[in-house]
C-alpha positions as CSV (number, residue, x, y, z in Angstrom):
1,X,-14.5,-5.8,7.3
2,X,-15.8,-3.2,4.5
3,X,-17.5,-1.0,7.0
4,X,-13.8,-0.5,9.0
5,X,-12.1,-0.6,5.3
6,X,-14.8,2.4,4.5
7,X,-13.8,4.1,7.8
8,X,-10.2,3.9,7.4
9,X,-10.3,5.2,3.5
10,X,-12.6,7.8,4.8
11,X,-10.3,9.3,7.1
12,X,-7.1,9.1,4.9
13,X,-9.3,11.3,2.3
14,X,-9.8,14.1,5.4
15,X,-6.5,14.1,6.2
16,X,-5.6,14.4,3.0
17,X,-8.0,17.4,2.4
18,X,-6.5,18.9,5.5
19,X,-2.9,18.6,4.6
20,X,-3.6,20.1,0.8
21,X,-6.2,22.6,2.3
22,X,-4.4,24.1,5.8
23,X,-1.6,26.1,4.0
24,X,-3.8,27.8,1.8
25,X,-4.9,29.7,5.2
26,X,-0.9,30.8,5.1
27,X,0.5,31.8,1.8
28,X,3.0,33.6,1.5
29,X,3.3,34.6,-2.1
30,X,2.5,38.2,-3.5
31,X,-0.7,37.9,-5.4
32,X,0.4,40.6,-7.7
33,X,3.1,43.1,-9.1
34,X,2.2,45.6,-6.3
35,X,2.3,43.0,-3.8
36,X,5.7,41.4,-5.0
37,X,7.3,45.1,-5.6
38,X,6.3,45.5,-1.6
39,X,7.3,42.7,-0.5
40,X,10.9,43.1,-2.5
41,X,10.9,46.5,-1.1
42,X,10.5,45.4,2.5
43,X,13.3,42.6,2.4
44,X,16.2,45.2,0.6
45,X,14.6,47.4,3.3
46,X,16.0,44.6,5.8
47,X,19.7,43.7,4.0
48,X,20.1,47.6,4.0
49,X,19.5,48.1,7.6
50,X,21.5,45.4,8.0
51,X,24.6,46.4,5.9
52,X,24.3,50.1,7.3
53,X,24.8,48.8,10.8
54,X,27.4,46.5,9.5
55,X,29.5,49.4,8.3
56,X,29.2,51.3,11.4
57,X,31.7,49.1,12.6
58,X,34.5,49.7,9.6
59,X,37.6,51.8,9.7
60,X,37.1,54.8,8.0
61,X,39.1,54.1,4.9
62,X,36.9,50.7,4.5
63,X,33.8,53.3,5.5
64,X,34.6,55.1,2.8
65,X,35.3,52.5,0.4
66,X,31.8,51.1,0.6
67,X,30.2,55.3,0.1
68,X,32.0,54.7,-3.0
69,X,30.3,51.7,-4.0
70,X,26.9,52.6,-2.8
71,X,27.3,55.9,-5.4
72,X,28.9,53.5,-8.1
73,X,27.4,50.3,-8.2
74,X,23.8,51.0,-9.8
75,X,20.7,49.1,-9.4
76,X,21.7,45.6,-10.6
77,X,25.3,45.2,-8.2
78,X,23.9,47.8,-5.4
79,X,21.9,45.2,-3.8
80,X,23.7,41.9,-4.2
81,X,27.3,43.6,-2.9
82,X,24.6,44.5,-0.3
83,X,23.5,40.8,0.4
84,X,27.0,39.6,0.3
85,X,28.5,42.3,3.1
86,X,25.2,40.9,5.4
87,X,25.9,37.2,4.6
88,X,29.9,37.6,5.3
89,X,30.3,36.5,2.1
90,X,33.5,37.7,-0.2
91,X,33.0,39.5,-3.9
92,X,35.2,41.1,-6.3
93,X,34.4,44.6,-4.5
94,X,35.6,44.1,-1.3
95,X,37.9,46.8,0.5
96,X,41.5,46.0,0.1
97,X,43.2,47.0,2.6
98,X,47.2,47.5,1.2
99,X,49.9,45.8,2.3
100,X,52.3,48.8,1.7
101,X,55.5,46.8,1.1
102,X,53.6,45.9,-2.2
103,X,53.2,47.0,-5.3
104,X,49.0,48.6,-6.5
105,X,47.1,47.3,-9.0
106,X,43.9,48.3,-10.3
107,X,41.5,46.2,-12.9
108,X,38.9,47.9,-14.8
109,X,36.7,46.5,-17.0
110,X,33.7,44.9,-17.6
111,X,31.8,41.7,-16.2
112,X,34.0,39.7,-17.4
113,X,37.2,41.5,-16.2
114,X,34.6,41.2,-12.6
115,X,34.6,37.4,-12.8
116,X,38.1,36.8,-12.8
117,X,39.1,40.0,-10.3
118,X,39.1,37.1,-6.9
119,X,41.5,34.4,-9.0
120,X,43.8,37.0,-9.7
121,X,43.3,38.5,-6.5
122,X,44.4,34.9,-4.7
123,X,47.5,33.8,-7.5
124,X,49.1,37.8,-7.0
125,X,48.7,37.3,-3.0
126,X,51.8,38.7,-1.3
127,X,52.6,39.6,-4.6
128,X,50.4,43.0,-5.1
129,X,47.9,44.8,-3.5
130,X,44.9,44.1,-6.9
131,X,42.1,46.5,-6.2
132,X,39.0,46.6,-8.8
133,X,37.3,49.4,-10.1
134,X,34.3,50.2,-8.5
135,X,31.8,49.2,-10.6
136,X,30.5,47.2,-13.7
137,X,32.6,49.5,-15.9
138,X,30.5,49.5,-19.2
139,X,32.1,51.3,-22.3
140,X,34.1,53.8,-23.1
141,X,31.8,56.8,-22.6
142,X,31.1,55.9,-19.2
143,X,34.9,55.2,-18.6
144,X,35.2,58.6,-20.0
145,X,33.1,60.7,-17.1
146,X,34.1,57.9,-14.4
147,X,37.7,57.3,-14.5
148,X,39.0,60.1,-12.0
149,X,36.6,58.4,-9.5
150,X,38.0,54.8,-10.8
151,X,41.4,56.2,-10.1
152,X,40.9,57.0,-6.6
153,X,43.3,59.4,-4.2
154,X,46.3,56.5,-4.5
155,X,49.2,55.8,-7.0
156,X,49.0,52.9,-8.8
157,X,52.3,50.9,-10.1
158,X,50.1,49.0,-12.8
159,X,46.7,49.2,-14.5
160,X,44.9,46.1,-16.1
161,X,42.2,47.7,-18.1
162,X,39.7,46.8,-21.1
163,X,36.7,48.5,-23.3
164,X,34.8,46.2,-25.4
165,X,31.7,44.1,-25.2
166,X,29.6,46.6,-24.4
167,X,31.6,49.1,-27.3
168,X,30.1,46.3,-29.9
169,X,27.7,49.3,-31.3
170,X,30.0,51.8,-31.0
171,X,31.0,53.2,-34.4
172,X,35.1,52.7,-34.9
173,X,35.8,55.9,-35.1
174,X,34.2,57.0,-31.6
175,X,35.7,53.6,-30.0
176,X,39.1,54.6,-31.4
177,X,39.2,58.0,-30.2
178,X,37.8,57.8,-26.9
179,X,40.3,55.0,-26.3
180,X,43.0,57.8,-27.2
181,X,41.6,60.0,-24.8
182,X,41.3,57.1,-22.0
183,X,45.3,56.4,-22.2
184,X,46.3,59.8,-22.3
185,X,44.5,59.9,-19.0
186,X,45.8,56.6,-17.7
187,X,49.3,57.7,-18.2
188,X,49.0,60.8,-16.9
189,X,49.0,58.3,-13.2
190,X,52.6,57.2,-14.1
191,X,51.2,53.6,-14.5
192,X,52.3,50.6,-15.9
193,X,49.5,49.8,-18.5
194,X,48.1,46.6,-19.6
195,X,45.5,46.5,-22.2
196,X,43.5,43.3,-22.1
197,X,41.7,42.2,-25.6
198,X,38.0,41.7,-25.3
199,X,37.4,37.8,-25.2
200,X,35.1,36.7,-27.7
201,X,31.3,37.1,-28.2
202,X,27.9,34.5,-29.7
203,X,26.5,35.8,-32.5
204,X,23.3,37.5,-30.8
205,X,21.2,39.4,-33.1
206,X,18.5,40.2,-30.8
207,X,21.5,41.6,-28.2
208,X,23.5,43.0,-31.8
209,X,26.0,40.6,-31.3
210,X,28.2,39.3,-33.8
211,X,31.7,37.9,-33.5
212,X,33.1,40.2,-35.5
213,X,32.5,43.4,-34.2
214,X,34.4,42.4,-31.4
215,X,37.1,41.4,-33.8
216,X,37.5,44.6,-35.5
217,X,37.2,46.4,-31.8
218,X,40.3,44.5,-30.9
219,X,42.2,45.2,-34.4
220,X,41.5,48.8,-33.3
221,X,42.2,48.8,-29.4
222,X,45.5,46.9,-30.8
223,X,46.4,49.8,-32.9
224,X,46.3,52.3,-30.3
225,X,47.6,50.6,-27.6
226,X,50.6,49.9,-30.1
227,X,50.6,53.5,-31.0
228,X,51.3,54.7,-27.0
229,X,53.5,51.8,-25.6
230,X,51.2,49.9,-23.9
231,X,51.2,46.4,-23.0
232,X,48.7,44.3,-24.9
233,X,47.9,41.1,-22.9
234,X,45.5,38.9,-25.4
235,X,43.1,37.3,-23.9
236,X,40.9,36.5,-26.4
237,X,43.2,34.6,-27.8
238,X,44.5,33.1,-24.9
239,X,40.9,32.0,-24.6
240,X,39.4,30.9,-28.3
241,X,41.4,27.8,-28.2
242,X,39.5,26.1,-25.1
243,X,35.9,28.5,-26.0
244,X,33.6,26.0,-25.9
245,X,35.4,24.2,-22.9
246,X,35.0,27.5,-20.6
247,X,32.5,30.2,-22.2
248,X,28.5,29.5,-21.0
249,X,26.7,28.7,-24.0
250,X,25.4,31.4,-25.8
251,X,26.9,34.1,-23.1
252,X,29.4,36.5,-23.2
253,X,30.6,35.0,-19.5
254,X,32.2,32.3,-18.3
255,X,31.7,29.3,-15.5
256,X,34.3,29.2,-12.6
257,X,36.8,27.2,-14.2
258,X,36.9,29.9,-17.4
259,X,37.3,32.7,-15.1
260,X,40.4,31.0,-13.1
261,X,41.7,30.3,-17.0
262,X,41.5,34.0,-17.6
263,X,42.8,34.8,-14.5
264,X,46.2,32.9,-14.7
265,X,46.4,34.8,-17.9
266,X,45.9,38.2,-16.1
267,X,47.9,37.7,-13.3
268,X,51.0,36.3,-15.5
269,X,50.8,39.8,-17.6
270,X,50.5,42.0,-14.6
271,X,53.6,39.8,-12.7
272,X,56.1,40.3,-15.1
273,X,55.0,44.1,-15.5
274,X,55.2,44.8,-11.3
275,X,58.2,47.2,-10.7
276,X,59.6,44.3,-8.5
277,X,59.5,40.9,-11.6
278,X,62.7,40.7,-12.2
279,X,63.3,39.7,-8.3
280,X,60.6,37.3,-8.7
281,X,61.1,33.6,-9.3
282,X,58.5,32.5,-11.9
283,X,60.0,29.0,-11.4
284,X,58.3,27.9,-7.9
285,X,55.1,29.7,-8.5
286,X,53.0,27.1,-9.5
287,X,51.1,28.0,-12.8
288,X,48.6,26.2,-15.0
289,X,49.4,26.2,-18.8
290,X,51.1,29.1,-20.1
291,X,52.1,28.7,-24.3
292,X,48.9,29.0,-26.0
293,X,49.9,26.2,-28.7
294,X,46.7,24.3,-29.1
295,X,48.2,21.6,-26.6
296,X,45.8,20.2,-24.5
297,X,47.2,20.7,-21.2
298,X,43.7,20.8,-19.4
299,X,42.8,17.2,-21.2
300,X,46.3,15.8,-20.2
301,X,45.3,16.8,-16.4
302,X,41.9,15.4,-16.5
303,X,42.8,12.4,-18.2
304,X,46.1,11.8,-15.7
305,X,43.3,12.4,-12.8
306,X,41.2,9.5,-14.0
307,X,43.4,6.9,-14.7
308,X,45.7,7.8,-11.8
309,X,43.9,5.6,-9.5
310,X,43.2,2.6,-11.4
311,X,46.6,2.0,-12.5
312,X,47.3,2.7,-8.8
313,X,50.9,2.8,-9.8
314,X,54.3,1.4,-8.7
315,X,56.6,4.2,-10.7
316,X,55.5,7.1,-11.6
317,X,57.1,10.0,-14.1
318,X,56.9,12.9,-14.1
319,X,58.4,15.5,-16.7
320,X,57.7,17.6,-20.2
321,X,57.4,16.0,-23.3
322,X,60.3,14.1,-23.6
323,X,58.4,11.7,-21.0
324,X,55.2,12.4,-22.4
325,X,56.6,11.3,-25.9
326,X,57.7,8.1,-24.3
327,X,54.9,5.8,-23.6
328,X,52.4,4.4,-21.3
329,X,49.3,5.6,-19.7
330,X,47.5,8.0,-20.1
331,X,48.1,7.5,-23.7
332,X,50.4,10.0,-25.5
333,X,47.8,9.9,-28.4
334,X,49.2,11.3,-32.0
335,X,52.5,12.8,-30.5
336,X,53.7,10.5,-27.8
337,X,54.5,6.6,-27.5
338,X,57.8,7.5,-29.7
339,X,59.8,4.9,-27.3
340,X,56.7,1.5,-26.6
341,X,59.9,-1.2,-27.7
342,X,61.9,0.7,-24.7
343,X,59.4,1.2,-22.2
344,X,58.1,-2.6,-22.6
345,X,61.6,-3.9,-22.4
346,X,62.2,-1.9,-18.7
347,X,58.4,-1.5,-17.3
348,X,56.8,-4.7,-18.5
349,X,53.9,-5.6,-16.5
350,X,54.5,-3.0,-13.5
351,X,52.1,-0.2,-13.4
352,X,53.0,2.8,-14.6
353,X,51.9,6.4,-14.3
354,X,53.0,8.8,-17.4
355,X,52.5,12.3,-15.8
356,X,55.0,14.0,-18.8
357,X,53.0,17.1,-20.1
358,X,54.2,19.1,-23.2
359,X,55.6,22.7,-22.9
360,X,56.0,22.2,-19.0
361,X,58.2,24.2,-16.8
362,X,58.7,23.7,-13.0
363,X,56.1,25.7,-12.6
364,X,53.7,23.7,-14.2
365,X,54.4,20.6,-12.5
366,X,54.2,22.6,-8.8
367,X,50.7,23.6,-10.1
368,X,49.7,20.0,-11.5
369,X,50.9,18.4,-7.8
370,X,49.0,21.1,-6.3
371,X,45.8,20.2,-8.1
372,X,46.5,16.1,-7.1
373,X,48.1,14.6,-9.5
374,X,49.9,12.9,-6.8
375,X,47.5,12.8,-4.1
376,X,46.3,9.3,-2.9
377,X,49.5,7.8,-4.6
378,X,51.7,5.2,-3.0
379,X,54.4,4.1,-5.8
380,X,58.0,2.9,-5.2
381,X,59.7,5.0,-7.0
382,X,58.7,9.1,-8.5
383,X,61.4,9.8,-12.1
384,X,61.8,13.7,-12.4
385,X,62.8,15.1,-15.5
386,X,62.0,18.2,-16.2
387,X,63.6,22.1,-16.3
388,X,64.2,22.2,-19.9
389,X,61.7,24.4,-21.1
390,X,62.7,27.4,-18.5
391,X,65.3,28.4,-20.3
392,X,62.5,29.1,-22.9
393,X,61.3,32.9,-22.8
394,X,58.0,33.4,-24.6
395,X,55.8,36.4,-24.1
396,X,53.7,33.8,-21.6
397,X,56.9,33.1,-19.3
398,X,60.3,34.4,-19.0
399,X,63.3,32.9,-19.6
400,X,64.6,31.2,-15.6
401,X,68.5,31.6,-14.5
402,X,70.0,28.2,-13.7
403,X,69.6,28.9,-10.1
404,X,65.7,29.5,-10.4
405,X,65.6,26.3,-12.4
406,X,67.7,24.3,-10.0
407,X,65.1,26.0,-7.0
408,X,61.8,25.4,-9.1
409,X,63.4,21.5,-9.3
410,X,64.0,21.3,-5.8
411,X,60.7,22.3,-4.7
412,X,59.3,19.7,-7.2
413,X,61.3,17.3,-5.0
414,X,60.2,18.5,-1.9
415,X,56.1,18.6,-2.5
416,X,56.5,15.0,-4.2
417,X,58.0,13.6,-1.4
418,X,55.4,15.4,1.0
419,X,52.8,13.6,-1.5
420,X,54.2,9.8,-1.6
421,X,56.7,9.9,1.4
422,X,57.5,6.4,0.6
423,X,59.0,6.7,-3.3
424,X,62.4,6.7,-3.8
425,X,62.8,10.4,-5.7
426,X,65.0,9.2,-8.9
427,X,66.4,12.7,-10.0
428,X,67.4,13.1,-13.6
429,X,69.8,15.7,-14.4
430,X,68.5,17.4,-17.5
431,X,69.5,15.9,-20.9
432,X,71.8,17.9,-23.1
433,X,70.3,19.7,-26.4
434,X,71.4,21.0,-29.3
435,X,73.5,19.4,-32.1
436,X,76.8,20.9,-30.8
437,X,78.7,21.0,-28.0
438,X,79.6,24.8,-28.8
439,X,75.7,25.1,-28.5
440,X,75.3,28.0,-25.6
441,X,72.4,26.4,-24.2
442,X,74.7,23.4,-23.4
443,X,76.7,25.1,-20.9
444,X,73.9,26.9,-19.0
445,X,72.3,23.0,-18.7
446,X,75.6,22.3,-17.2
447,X,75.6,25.1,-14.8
448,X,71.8,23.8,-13.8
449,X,72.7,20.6,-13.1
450,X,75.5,21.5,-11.2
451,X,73.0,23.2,-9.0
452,X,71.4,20.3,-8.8
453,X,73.9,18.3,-6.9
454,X,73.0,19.2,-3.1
455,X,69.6,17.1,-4.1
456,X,71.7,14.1,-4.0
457,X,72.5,14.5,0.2
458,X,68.4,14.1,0.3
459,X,66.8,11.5,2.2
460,X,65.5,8.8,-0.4
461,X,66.8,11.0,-3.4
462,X,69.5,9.1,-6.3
463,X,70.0,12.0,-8.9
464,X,70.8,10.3,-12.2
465,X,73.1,12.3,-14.7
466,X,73.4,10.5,-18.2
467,X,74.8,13.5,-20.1
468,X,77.3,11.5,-21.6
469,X,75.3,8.7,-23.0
470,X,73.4,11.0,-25.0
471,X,76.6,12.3,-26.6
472,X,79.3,10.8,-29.2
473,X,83.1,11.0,-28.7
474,X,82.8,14.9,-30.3
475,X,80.6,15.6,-27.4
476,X,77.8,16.1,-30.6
477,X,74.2,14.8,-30.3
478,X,73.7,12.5,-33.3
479,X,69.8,12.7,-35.3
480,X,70.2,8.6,-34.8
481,X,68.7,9.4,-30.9
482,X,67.6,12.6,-30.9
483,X,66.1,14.0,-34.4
484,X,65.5,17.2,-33.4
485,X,68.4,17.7,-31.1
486,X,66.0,17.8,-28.0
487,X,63.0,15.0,-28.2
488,X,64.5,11.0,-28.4
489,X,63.1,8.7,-30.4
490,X,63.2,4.8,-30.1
491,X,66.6,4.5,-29.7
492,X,67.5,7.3,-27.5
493,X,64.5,6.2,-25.0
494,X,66.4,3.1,-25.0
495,X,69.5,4.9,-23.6
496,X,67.3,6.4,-21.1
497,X,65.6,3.3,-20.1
498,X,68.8,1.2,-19.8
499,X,70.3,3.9,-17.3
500,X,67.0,3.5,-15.5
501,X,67.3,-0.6,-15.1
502,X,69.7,-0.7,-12.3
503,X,68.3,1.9,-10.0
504,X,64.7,1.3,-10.1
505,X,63.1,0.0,-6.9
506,X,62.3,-4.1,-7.5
C-alpha cells in the first residue's frame, strides 16, 4: 500500500512540474521596454489598419469628420477613438450626422465637458443636433490657435463652452484676456453662448492644484462673460452640493452617475437657449432634480427604491412636498411627517408608499417613474398631486402655462397606469395657495384644473377637487391649515385625508 501511495504522489508531483513548467516554453510577455514598445507598436499597427479600412466605407462628410480627428486628437485620444471605431463601440467623438430640421450645438471644453458630451447628447435627442469639439480642448491658448478648426464650415444656433482646469496656472490677467479674445471670436458665429463654470478641483500640490484657483478663475470667467452678454450656466455650483457623492476621489473627474448629473445641468441651459424653447414643453420631459437647494432629491430616490418593495404597497402617493410633508414611509426626516395624527387615522395598518419629493414638477415625477419608482408595483389605488411648483420659474426651469401643466399631469397618469395597470388613478386637483382669493396665482390653478377635467372620462381614473374645503366663506386660506399659505399642517392634512376616506379602494 505505500509503494502504490509513493507511485501515485510521485506522479501528481510530475504533473504538477509539467503544468507549472509547459507555459514557460510560451510566454507571451515583452521581456523589456524595447520589446513591450514593439509589441504596442504592432497591435496600434493592427486597430489602425483596421480603422483605415473601416472608414473606407463612410460617406464623405463622416470621412472627413474622422481626418479631423486623426489631426486633432493627440497621442492619448488618437488611439483609443481608434479602438472604439474597430470595436463598434460609441464615444463622445462620433460623427453626427444633422437632422436639419434641428437646431446645432457645439460643446467645447475639457475632459470633463468630454464625459458628459453622450448624456447630453441622448436628453437633447430630437431636440438638437450636439456636436463636440474635436478634441481634449485644454486651455485657453490652445483654444486660441484651434478654435476656427473647432468651429468647423457650419452655423451653429448655440455654443456650450468652458476654459478652466487646465487655466489653474495661468496668471489672471492672461486667463482674463484671452477669454476676451475667445468671445469676441465666438460671437463673431452669431451664436447663442453658454459659458459653463469650471467644476471644482482637490487640492493637488504635486499637480498645482488648489481649490481656489479655480475659484478665482470662475470669479473672473464670470466677469467677462457678464461684461459681453453671455449666458453663465454654473455648474460648479450645481455640483459642490452632491461633490463627494459624484466626483472620484482625489480627481478632477467624475463616475457615470456625476457625468449624467452634469449633463441634465447642461442640457437644461442649452434647451431653454435653442431658438425653438419657447415651443417646447418643459413639463413632459422628464428631468431629474433641477433647484439646487441642498434637497436631497437623489437620497429621496434611493431610499424610495429600497423600501418600495418591502412595503410592497397597497396605496401609493405620489406628489411634491405637500405629500412628502405628510407622513409615512420612506420617512420624511426633519421636514416631513407634519400630518402622522391624520395619516394614522385614514391609512392605519395598510401599506403605504410616500413617493412626495420636495421642489417637484411633472417633470420630475415622469423622470422618477422612468427610473422605477413604480416598477414591480401592484397597489390598489396610485394619489396624484402634484403641478404646483410649474408655475414656479427659476433660472433651473421655466415657469409652465396651465395647459403644459395639465399635459405634464396627464402624461403622469398615463405612464402610472402603464406601470400598475391595476390601481385605481385617484386624481387630485391641485390645492389653492395663497392667503387671498384676489391672489393671481389662484386663478391660473383654476384654469389648470379645469384642464384637468377630460382625465375624469379615463378608464379607472376619479379626479378629486377639494378646492373648497381648503377655503373659508371669504374664499381666504386661514394659517389654522395652511401656515404658509401653501404646505398644511396637522389640521389641513386632516381635510385632505377625510376627502380621501370615501374614495379609497377597501
Amino acid at each position: 500500500m505505500n509503494y502504490i501511495l509513493s507511485i501515485l504522489t510521485l506522479c501528481a508531483l510530475l504533473c504538477s512540474f509539467t503544468r507549472a513548467a509547459g507555459p514557460a516554453t510560451n510566454v507571451l510577455e515583452p521581456t523589456n521596454a524595447a520589446e513591450a514598445a514593439e509589441k504596442k507598436a504592432a497591435a496600434d499597427k493592427a486597430v489602425d489598419e483596421k480603422y483605415q479600412q473601416w472608414k473606407v466605407t463612410l460617406s464623405p462628410e463622416h470621412k472627413k469628420w474622422e481626418e479631423t480627428l486623426e489631426a486633432s486628437l493627440g497621442a492619448f485620444y488618437l488611439p483609443l477613438h481608434k479602438q472604439d471605431k474597430v470595436k463598434g463601440t460609441a464615444n463622445a467623438w462620433d460623427f453626427v450626422k444633422d437632422d436639419p430640421k434641428l437646431p446645432r450645438v457645439l460643446l467645447i471644453g475639457d475632459s470633463v465637458s468630454r464625459g458628459y458630451t453622450m448624456s447630453v447628447q441622448k436628453l437633447l435627442s430630437g431636440v438638437a443636433n450636439v456636436h463636440r469639439a474635436p478634441e481634449n480642448c485644454g486651455p485657453t491658448a490652445n483654444a486660441l490657435k484651434k478654435l476656427p478648426i473647432w468651429l468647423g464650415e457650419g452655423k451653429w444656433d448655440v455654443i456650450h463652452f468652458n476654459f478652466g482646469i487646465h487655466d489653474r496656472a495661468t496668471p489672471p490677467a492672461d486667463y482674463e484676456q484671452r477669454l476676451e479674445a475667445l468671445v469676441a471670436q465666438l460671437k463673431e458665429t452669431g451664436a447663442k453662448l453658454i459659458w459653463a463654470s469650471t467644476t471644482p478641483i482637490p487640492l493637488d500640490a504635486a499637480k498645482n492644484q488648489t481649490p481656489e484657483s479655480i475659484d478665482e478663475r470662475n470669479v473672473i470667467a464670470a466677469r467677462a462673460m457678464q461684461k459681453n452678454g453671455v449666458i453663465i450656466d454654473d455648474l460648479n455650483g450645481w455640483i459642490k452640493p452632491d461633490l463627494a457623492k459624484f466626483q472620484n476621489p482625489n480627481d478632477v473627474h467624475f463616475g457615470a452617475p456625476g457625468y449624467d448629473r452634469l449633463a441634465e445641468r447642461v442640457a437644461h441651459v442649452i434647451e431653454t437657449a435653442l431658438p425653438n424653447a419657447a415651443q417646447t414643453n418643459s413639463a413632459i420631459k422628464p428631468s431629474g432634480k433641477l433647484e439646487n437647494d441642498g434637497y436631497g432629491w437623489e437620497d429621496r430616490h434611493a431610499a424610495a427604491m429600497a423600501v418600495k418593495d418591502k412595503i410592497n404597497p397597497e396605496i401609493v402617493l405620489i406628489g411634491d412636498s405637500i405629500t412628502h410633508f405628510w407622513g409615512g414611509e420612506p420617512d420624511g426626516g426633519k421636514m416631513g411627517n407634519r400630518g402622522l395624527q391624520s395619516w394614522q387615522d385614514l391609512f392605519g395598518q395598510r401599506r403605504v408608499l410616500n413617493l412626495g419629493f420636495g421642489w417637484d414638477r411633472t417633470q420630475n415625477v415622469l423622470k422618477r417613474i422612468e427610473l422605477g419608482e413604480l416598477d414591480g408595483l401592484d397597489p390598489k389605488a396610485i394619489v396624484i398631486h402634484i403641478g404646483t411648483n410649474n408655475l414656479a420659474g427659476t433660472a433651473q426651469s421655466r415657469r409652465n402655462t396651465p395647459t403644459e401643466i395639465a399635459e405634464g399631469i396627464s402624461l403622469i397618469v398615463d405612464r402610472a397606469q402603464a406601470k400598475c395597470p391595476n390601481a385605481k388613478i385617484i386624481l387630485m386637483a391641485i390645492f389653492p395657495r395663497g392667503q387671498s382669493p384676489g391672489d393671481p396665482i389662484r386663478a391660473i390653478l383654476a384654469d389648470i384644473n379645469q384642464c384637468l377635467a377630460p382625465l375624469a372620462k379615463k378608464p379607472r381614473v376619479t379626479l378629486l377637487d377639494i378646492t373648497t374645503k381648503w377655503l373659508q366663506p371669504d374664499g381666504t386660506i386661514s394659517k389654522e391649515i395652511m401656515p404658509d399659505f401653501l404646505h398644511p399642517n396637522e389640521k389641513g392634512y386632516t381635510v385632505w385625508a377625510e376627502a380621501l376616506k370615501p374614495v379609497l379602494p377597501k
